[in-house]
N, C-alpha and C positions, 0 to 999 in steps of 0.2 A: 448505447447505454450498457454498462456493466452491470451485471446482477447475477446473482444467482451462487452457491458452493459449489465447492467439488474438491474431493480427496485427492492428495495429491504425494507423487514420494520422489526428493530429491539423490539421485544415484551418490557414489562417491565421487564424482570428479566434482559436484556442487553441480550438477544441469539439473532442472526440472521440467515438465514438460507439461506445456498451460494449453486451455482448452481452447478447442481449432474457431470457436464463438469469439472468445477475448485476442486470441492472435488475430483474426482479422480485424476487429476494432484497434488493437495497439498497430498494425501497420508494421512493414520493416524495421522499423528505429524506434525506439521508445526509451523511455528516462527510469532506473530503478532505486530508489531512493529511501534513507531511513524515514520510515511513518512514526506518527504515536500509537501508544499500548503497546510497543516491540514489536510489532510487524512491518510487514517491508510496503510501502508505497509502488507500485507502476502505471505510470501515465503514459497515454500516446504524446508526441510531439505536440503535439496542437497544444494539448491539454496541461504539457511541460511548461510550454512558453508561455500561457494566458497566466500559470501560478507566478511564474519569472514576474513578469510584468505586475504582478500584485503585491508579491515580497520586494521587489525595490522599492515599493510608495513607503514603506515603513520606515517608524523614525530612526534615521542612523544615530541623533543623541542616544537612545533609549538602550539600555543592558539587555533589555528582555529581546529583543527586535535585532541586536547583535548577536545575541546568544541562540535564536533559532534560527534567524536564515545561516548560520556557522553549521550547524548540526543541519538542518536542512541540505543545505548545499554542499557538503565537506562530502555524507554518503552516496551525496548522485552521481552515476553512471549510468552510459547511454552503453545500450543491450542489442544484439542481434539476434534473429532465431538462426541455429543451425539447420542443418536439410533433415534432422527427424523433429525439429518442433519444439527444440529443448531453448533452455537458455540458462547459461553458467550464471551462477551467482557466487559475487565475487563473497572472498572469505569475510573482509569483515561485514558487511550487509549478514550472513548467515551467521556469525556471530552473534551480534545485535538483535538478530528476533531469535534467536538462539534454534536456527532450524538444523535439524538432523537429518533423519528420513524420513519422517511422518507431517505431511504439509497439508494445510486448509489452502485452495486459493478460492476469494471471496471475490464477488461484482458487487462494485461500491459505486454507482451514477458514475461518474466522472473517471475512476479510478479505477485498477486491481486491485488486493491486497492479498499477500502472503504469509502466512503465520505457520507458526512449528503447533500441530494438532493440540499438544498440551497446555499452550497457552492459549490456541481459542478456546478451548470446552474451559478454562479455567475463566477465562474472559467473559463468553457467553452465558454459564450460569451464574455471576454476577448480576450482570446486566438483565438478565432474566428477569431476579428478582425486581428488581428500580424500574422493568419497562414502564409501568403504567406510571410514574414520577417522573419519569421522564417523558413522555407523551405529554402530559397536562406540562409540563413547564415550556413544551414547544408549543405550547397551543399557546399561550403569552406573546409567540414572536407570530401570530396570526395564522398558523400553520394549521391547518383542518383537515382533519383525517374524512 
């Protein structure tokens, strides 16, 4: 499982360098892909394919279900670590979450996530405020803290 921050700063060629905890769960080969809220999605394989297998059951009629797995699928690329631990982020992925040099990388269950430091502090104390509205609406889907 992923969890946990950690500060993080992307050099100028776009490598960044992720925590030696999450390189061993992502493995060799991993999928790096646009997320929501402008941050960047990384999954190990495993956890690539089981999404695969989930966004294909979606209605191909549907605009909405064509219009994310397009934007889902259009940003994904499969990543390597080089031998000090980094991994190139392609330009436009770091576009997109608009990362510089100053990077959150976050442990989300299932997932990484990478964000440019200004959009999560701008993120996180939103979210701040709503936690408790958002708690009690999760407790609706049987979720008990």
């Amino acid at each position: 499982m992923f969890m946990g921050e950690y500060q993080h700063s992307i050099d100028d060629k776009g490598r960044i360098i992720i925590p030696v905890k999450f390189r061993e769960l992502l493995g060799t080969s991993f999928v790096v892909t646009r997320g929501l809220d402008h941050c960047l999605f990384v999954y190990p394989r495993d956890e690539w394919t089981l999404l695969e297998q989930k966004l294909k059951t979606l209605p191909l009629m549907k605009s909405e279900a064509r219009a994310f797995t397009r934007f889902f699928f259009s940003g994904a690329t499969e990543c390597e670590w080089d031998k000090q631990g980094r991994v190139n982020l392609p330009s436009n992925l770091r576009d997109y979450a608009k990362l510089d040099k100053e990077c959150v990388v976050l442990g989300v269950s299932n997932r990484m996530e990478i964000w440019s430091k200004s959009t999560w502090s701008e993120y996180y104390e939103q979210s701040e405020e709503t936690f408790n509205d958002i708690a009690e609406t999760l407790v609706d889907f049987n979720f008990d803290f």
